[in-house]
Every structure is written in C-alpha cells, then in structure tokens.
C-alpha positions, 0 to 999 in steps of 0.5 A: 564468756563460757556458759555450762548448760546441762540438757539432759545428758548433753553438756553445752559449753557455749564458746561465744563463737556465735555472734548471736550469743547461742551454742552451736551444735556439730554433726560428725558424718559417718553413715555412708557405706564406703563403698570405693574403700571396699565397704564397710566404716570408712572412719575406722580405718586405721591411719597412723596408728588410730582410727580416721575418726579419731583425727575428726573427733578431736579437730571439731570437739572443741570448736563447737558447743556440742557434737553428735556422731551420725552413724548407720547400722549397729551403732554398737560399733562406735559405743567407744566414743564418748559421743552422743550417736545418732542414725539418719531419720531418712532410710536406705543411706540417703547421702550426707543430705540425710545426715545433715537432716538428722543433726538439724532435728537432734539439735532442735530436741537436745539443744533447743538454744541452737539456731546453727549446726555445723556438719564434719566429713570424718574421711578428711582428718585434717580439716582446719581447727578455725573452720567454725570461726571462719564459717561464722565470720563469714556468714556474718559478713556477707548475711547468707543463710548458709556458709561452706567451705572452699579450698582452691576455688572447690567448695565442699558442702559437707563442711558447711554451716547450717541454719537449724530452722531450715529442718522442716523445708529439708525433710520436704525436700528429701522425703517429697521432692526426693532430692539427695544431691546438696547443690540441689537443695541449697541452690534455693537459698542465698550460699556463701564459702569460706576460702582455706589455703593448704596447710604444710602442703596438703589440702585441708579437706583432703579425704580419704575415699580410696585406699590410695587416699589413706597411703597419702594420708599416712605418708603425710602424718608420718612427715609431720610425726618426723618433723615435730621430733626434730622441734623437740630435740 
C-alpha cells in the first residue's frame, strides 16, 4: 500500500519496499572531487547526450521513499535537479564514508519514520533498478545490520543499505577515531551482500572514474539505443 507523507518540502511516497512498514530514504553520492577524470564533477560529464547523473537520477528515484543529492562545493551547480541538496557534515572531502554520514543525519531530521537509507555512486549509471528490493530482501533473510551490493564476487559499499540509527556510532568513527575507508568502519558490524549478475554484457556497478571509463560507457548506451530501434521497427 502507498502512503503520501508530506515533511515540510519533502515528499514521501512510502512504497512498502520495507518489511518493517517504513519509508526508506536514499542518498545520491556526488561530492568526490574526480580527481582520475581531471577533476571537477565527475557526474556532470556528458555520456550519450546527458549528463552521468541523469542516468543515477532516474534508476534510484523510484526505488526509494525519498532521495537527496550530496554534493560539495557551490551546490548552485546542481540547482536543476528537482532534488533536495545536501553538503558532507565532515569537512575536507572525507570519502563517500562522510556522504553516507550526511544522508543518515538528513534522513533522521527530514524523514524521521526512516530507519534505512540506502546510498547511490552517480559514476555507475547502470545500477539495477531492483537493487533496493534486493538489499532488503537480503537484509531480511539473513538479519544483518548492513547489506552491500556484489557483482563477480566483488562488493561494492558504496551501493549498500544503511541502518539510519547507526549515525551517532559513524560520526564517532570519523570525527574521533578518523576513519575514512568503508571496510574499516563496517568490519565492526555484522555485513552481508546482495549478488548482481551482468546485464546485456556490462557490469551493473561499472563506473566511470576515467575517461576510458566513460568511452566504454557510451559505446554501451550507443548499442542499447541501436538495439531498441531494431524492437521498434
């Protein structure tokens, strides 16, 4: 059953993907400094025509109750997208760790039902569009506390879901135990990983971090673009 819940200017449109009957909240991770594709936002390179974002956007939208984007910076930038935005509450670009911490906190303020947020790379635009359904499936089967996603036996912490009480213990981590790496910090808790097979011959978590990577990515758009104008002729 889908539940409307207007919080302020968010809107929550509870989808019942969670088994224990509460929205879940989703974070966009878009504040590194990409370096290894020459600096800059790595998201807003253009791949088929539209910005790698665009391709994030639309695949986590609709799998979750709410979604911010967490980007650093002038956030002017990203004043397009119909998003809230949001800057890490850990200075000095402190990894996708601190992203992680800033969509905890925002959820526990902005959507307080939540008890689970799930975080998005935006330099892998062709993530599954089950991988919400999968992370909780999972999480529910085997009782872990957090849940990642796998492709070919690699995980990938950066698609994971994340239990929103466990903010407090992660702002202690980075802020006095200074920890920065993901593995570091959830090697303490109990940590499970959904499996994803490849899709049309690409991994789904393949991302983009150098401009060899993005080459790939359009080569693969490009194929899928010339093999859905065959199905519509």
């Amino acid at each position: 059953m889908r539940q409307c819940i207007s919080i302020g200017k968010v809107l929550v449109v509870s989808k019942g993907v969670s088994q224990d009957g509460g929205p879940i909240a989703g974070i966009l991770l878009a504040g590194g400094l990409g370096r290894r594709m020459g600096g800059g936002d790595k998201p807003l390179n253009m791949l088929g025509g539209r910005p790698i974002l665009d391709f994030a956007i639309e695949r986590a939208k609709p799998q979750v109750d709410a979604l911010v984007l967490n980007v650093n910076g002038d956030v002017r930038r990203f004043e397009g997208y119909d998003l809230p935005l949001v800057s890490d509450v850990i200075a000095d670009y402190a990894g996708p760790l601190a992203g992680i911490l800033t969509g905890m906190e925002w959820s526990a303020k902005n959507i307080p039902a939540a008890r689970w947020l799930v975080s998005f790379a935006t330099d892998a635009p062709f993530f599954p569009h089950n991988l919400v359904e999968k992370l909780v499936l999972k999480r529910d089967t085997e009782h872990a506390r957090i849940v990642c996603a796998s492709s070919h036996g690699r995980t990938h912490p950066v698609f994971a879901l994340w239990p929103i009480e466990l903010a407090p213990e992660l702002r202690h981590a980075m802020q006095v135990e200074d920890i920065r790496k993901i593995d570091r910090w959830t090697a303490r808790y109990v940590v499970t990983s959904a499996e994803f097979s490849a899709t049309d011959g690409i991994d789904p978590f393949f991302n983009i971090n150098r401009p060899d990577d993005l080459a790939v990515a359009a080569e693969w758009v490009e194929k899928q673009r010339e093999e859905a104008s065959l199905h519509d002729v």
